[in-house]
Structures are given as structure tokens and as C-alpha cells.
C-alpha positions in Angstrom: 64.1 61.6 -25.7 61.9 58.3 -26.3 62.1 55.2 -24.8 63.7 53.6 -27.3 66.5 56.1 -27.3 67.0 56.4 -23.6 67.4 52.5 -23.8 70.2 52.8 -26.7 71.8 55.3 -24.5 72.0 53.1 -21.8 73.0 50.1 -23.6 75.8 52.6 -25.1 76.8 54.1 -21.4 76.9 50.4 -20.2 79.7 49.0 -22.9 81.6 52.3 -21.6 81.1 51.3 -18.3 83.0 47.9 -19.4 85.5 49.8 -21.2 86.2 51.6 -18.5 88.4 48.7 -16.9 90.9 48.6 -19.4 93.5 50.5 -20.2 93.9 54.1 -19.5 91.3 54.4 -16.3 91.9 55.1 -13.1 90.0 55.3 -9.3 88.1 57.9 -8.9 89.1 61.1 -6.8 86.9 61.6 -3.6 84.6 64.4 -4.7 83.4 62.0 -7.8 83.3 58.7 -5.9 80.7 61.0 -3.3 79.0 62.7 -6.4 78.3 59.1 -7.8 77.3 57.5 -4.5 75.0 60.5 -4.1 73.6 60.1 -8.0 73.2 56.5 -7.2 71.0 56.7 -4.3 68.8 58.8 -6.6 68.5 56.5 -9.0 67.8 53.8 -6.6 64.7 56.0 -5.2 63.4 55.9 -8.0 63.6 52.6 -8.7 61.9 51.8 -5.2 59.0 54.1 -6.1 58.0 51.6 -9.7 60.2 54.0 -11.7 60.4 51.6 -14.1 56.9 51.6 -14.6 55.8 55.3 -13.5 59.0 57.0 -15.6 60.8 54.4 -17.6 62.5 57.5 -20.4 63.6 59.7 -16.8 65.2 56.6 -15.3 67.0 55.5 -18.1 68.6 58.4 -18.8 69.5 59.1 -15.4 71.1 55.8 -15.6 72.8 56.4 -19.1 74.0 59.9 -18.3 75.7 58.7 -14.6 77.6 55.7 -16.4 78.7 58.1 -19.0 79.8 60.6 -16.1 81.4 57.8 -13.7 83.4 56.5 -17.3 84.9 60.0 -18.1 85.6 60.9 -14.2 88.0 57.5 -14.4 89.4 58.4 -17.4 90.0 61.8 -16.2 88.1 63.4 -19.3 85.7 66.5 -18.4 82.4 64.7 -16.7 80.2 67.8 -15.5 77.7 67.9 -17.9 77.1 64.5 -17.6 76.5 64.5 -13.6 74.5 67.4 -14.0 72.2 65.5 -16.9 72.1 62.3 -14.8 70.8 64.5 -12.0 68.6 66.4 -13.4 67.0 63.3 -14.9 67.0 61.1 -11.6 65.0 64.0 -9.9 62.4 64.3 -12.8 61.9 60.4 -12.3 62.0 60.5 -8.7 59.1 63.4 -8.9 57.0 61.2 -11.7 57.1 58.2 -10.2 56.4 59.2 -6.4 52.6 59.8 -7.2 52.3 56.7 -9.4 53.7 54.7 -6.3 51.7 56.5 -3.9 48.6 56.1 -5.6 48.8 52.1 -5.8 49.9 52.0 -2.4 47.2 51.4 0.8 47.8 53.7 3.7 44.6 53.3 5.7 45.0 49.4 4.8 41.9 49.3 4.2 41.8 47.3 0.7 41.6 50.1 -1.6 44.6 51.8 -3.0 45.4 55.4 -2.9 44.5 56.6 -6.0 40.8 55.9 -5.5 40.6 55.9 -2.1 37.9 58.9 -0.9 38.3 58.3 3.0 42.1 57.5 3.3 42.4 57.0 6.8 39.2 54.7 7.1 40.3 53.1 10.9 41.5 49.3 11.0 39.3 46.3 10.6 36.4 48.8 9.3 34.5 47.3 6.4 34.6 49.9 3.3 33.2 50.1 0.1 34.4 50.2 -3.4 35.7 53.8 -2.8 37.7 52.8 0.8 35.2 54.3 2.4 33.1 52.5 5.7 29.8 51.2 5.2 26.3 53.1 5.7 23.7 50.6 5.2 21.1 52.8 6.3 22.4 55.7 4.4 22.0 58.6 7.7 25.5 59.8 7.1 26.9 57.5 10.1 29.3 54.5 9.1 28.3 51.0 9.9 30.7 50.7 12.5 29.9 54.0 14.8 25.9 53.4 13.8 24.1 52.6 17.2 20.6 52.6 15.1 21.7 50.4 11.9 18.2 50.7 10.1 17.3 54.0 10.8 14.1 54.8 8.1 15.4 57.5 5.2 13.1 60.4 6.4 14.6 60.1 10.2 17.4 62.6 11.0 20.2 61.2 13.0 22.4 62.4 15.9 26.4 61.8 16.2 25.6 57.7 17.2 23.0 57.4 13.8 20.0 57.1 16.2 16.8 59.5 15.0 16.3 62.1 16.9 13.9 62.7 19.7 14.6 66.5 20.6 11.7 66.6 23.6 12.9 63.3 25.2 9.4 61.5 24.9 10.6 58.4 23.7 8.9 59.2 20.4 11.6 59.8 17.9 10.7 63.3 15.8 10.4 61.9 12.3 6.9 59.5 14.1 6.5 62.6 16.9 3.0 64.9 15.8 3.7 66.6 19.2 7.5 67.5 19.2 7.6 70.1 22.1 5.8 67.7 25.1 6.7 68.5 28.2 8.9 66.5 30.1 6.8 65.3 33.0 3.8 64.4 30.3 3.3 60.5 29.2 2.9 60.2 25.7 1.0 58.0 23.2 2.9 56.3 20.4 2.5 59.5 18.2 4.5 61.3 20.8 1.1 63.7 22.1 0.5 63.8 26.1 -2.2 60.8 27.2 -5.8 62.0 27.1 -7.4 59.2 28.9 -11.0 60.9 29.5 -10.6 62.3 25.7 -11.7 66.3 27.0 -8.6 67.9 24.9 -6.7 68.3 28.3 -4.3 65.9 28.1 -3.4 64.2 31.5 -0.7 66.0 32.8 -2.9 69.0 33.0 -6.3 67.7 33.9 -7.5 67.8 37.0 -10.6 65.9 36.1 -8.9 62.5 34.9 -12.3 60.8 34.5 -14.9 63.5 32.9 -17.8 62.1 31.1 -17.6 62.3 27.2 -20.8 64.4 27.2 -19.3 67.2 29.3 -17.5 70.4 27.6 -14.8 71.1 30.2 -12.5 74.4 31.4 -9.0 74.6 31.2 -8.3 72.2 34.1 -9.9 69.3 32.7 -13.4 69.7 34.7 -16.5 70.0 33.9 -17.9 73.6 33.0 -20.4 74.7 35.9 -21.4 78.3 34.7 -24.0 78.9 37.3 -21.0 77.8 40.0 -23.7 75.9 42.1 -21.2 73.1 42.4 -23.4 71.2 39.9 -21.5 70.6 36.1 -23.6 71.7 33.6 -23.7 68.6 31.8 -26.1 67.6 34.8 -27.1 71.1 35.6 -31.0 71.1 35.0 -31.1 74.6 36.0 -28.0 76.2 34.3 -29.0 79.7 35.7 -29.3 79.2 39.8 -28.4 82.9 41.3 -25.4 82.6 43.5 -27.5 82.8 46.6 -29.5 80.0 46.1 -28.9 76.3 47.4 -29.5 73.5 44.9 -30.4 70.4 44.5 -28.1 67.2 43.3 -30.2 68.3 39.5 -28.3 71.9 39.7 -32.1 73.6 40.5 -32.9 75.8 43.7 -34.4 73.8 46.7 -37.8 74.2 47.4 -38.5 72.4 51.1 -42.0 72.9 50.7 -43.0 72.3 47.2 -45.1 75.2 46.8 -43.1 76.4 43.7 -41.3 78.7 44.9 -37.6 78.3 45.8 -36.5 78.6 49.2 -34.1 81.3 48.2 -37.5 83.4 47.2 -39.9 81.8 49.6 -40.7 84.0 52.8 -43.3 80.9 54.4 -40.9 78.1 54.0 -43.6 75.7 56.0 -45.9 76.1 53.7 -48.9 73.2 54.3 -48.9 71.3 51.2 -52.1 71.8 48.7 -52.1 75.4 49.1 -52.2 78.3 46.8 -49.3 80.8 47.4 -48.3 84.2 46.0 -45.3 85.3 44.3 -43.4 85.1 48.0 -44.5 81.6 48.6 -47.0 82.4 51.4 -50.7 81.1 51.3 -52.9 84.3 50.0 -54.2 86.9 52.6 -57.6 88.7 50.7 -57.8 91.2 53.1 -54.7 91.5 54.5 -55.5 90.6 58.2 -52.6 88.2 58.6 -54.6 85.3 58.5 -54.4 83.5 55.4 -57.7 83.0 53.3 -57.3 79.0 53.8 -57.3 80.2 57.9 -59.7 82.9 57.9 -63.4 82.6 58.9 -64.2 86.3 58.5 -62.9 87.3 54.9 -63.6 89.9 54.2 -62.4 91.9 57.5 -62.3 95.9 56.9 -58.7 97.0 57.2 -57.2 97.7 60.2 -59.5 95.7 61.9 -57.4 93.6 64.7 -58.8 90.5 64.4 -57.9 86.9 65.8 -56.4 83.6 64.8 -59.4 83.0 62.8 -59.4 86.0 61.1 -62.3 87.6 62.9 -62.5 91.0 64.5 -61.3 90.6 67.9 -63.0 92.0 71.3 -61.0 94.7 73.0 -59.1 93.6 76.2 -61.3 92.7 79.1 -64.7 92.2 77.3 -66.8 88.7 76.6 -66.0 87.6 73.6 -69.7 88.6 71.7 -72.1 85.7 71.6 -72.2 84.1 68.4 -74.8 85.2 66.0 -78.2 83.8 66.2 -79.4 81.5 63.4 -82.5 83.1 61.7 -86.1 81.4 62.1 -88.8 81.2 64.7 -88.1 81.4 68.0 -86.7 79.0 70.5 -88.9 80.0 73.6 -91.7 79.1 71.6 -92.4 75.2 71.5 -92.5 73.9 68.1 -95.8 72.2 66.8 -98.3 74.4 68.9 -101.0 76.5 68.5 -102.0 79.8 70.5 -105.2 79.4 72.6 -107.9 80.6 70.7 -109.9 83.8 72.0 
């Protein structure tokens, strides 16, 4: 039925309704009067719900077909077919115009009706967009109004409050953070890496040796390298090979207390006099291995096992005078000097 017709109807089932008060109607019995209240609160509904507007042909007829059925119950003619119509029809508007209504109504009172509404139960006195739904000005997927971190960058990824994320607890948020597992106890630099004050790739935390030299390649503590372990760090070791047994001196290099070349560690005459020639054991030389040393010895060239005395000469045996020393050559003493023999 269109419009137009459902109208006509109406119009028609109204000048019965007028009829009806004259002659030859009567009240209605009980089960009518409660069928019509019933129809009429129907119809009412969907007037409430913009029926009118939502389902103008439904309403209408629903309208028509109960004053038809109220103007034949009260004349007492057959009326079934029209309660059932008027029914039927204030049900199909009732169900056609319930969505229309909904959808221009505001349940989240938020501004935005229903119908294009995306987030209907946006909380009270939040501020939503076009769509009803709460304001992200930074765009991380947090509203406005539970955003603790309102300009969070694009590339940041966001916990529950909108706040980037700083998953080792450095301060650093990850999306800036080059060093994302840091310890907790290490302080970090604004790229989130441990401090490296001394700059020796150990970062603070671990080193050991806070205040190495920039010229010295360090272990895994921080300190200096000493591979010789003379207590001297190679990057001032002068003698990067000093055997374990040897002491040193402040250069990293095996002490030599007499300065005759050779370390004390090697020498076997530690005292030395200074200006001499030593062997290979840092004792003076000994040609013929008397036990005086050449720079000692007046008799050089003693045969071997000779026992000879501090001056390297053959010694007399126990008890005897030490033999005179030897006579210089030329004339003799007992004879003056300058004289003649008597002549003959």
C-alpha cells in the first residue's frame, strides 16, 4: 500500500470513527475495549520511536485498520480481520522505526548520534571526534584523555598510559635506546649505552680501571694489558718480555744494581765495581781461572790448579817465607856504581 493510500484509508477509517456515534452503535464488550487498548499502545510506540518519519505507510495503516476494527466491534459487525491487520501493521512500524530512532539518538552523550557513532560508550565529558570517538592527538592508539605522554613521536611504541616504552628501565625510551638490554645497576648516556668515561670499550659498571690512558689496550676488566705480568702495563712496559722471576724496574725492564749489563735475575757478582768487563754471568773475567779476576790478578797467566793468593799469584805452602821477590836484572848492587877495578 503507498502513502497516499494508507492516508485515504485513514481519512476513510476516521469519518467511520465519527459515524460510529450515531445511531445503531454500542459500548464495546470487554475483550474489544482490552484488544483496542492493547492495539493502541502499539501504535503509540511507534509513534514515540519517529514512526511518522521512520514508517509513515506501517503507521497509517495500523491506524486505519484499528478505527475500522474499533467501528465494527461497536456496531457489533464481524472486526477480526481488522484487529489482526492493525496489528500486524503496528508491529511492522514499531520494528522499522526502532532502528531509525535508535540511530539518531546519543547514548554515550557524547555529541554524535548512533548511527555514526564507532565508539558508543565513549565515557562522559571526553572530547571525541567526528566519529564519537576520543581524541588521539599523537596518534599511539591511547585517547587524549588516558594519554600520560600526549606527543609521543610516531616511531615510539607505547604502553597502556601512551608513554614509549623503555623495556630495560634506563631512562632511555627504546625507540632513542641503541643499547636496549643495559643492565640495571649501569648509568647510561643519552643513547641509552652504559657510561665509558675512560673510552676503553668497558663501559663503567664493569671496569675496574675507571681512568685508563687512551693509549693503553685493556683486558676484560677495564685495565691495562700487562702480558709479561711484572706489574708494569704494557703501554709503559719497555721490556714487554721480563721472565716471571725477574724484578723490574718502574720502565717494565729487569733491575740491574750494578750496571754491568746484566740483569740481576742473571747476574752471579751483583757488586760488580763499575767500569769492568764481565762475562755472560755478570762477573769480571777470570783468564786462567784462579779466582782472581784478571782486573785483580798480578800473575795471569797461573798454570791450573795452582793455589794462588788474593793477587792471583802462586801461593807458598803453610809455614814457609813467602819467596823474596824477584830480582831486577842489571849489574850488581854490591858493586859501587861509577868505579873502576884496580889495575894489575
Amino acid at each position: 500500500m503507498s502513502t497516499a493510500t494508507a492516508l485515504r484509508t485513514l481519512g476513510f477509517a476516521a469519518a467511520l470513527a465519527l459515524a460510529s456515534g450515531c445511531a445503531g452503535t454500542r459500548a464495546l464488550s470487554k475483550a474489544d475495549s482490552d484488544r483496542m487498548d492493547a492495539l493502541t499502545a502499539k501504535i503509540a510506540k511507534a509513534e514515540s520511536m519517529d514512526g511518522r518519519e521512520c514508517a509513515p505507510k506501517e503507521l497509517a495503516l495500523a491506524q486505519g485498520q484499528a478505527d475500522l476494527a474499533r467501528y465494527r466491534a461497536a456496531r457489533g459487525e464481524p472486526s477480526e480481520d481488522y484487529f489482526q491487520r492493525a496489528e500486524a501493521a503496528a508491529d511492522l512500524a514499531t520494528s522499522k522505526a526502532e532502528p531509525c530512532w535508535h540511530a539518531k539518538q546519543d547514548d554515550d552523550g557524547d555529541g554524535v548520534a548512533n548511527a555514526t557513532d564507532k565508539c558508543a560508550d565513549t565515557p562522559k565529558e571526553v572530547v571525541v571526534d567526528e566519529f564519537g570517538c576520543p581524541l588521539d592527538a599523537d596518534k599511539d592508539g591511547v585517547p587524549d584523555y588516558l594519554d600520560k605522554c600526549a606527543e609521543t613521536p610516531k616511531e615510539a611504541k607505547v604502553d597502556k598510559d601512551g608513554c614509549p616504552l623503555d623495556t630495560d628501565k634506563d631512562g632511555v625510551p627504546d625507540y632513542l635506546d641503541k643499547c636496549k638490554d643495559t643492565p640495571k645497576e649501569a648509568k647510561v648516556d643519552k643513547n641509552g649505552c652504559p657510561l665509558d668515561a675512560d673510552k676503553d670499550g668497558v663501559p663503567d659498571y664493569l671496569d675496574k680501571c675507571k681512568d685508563t690512558p687512551k693509549e693503553a689496550k685493556v683486558d676484560k676488566d677495564g685495565c691495562p694489558l700487562d702480558t709479561d705480568k711484572d706489574g708494569v702495563p704494557d703501554y709503559l712496559d719497555k721490556c714487554k718480555d721480563t721472565p716471571k722471576e725477574a724484578k723490574v724496574d718502574k720502565d717494565g725492564c729487569p733491575l740491574d744494581t750494578d750496571k754491568d749489563g746484566v740483569p740481576d735475575y742473571l747476574d752471579k757478582c751483583k757488586d760488580t765495581a763499575a767500569g769492568l768487563k764481565v762475562d755472560a754471568d755478570g762477573c769480571p773475567p777470570d783468564a786462567d781461572k784462579d779466582g782472581v779476576s784478571d782486573d785483580q790478578d798480578k800473575c795471569p797467566d797461573t798454570p791450573a790448579g795452582t793455589t794462588v793468593g788474593p793477587d792471583g799469584c802462586e801461593a807458598p805452602p803453610e809455614g814457609a817465607l813467602a819467596p823474596a821477590p824477584p830480582v831486577p836484572e842489571g849489574p850488581s848492587s854490591a858493586e859501587p856504581q861509577g868505579t873502576e877495578p884496580p889495575k894489575q
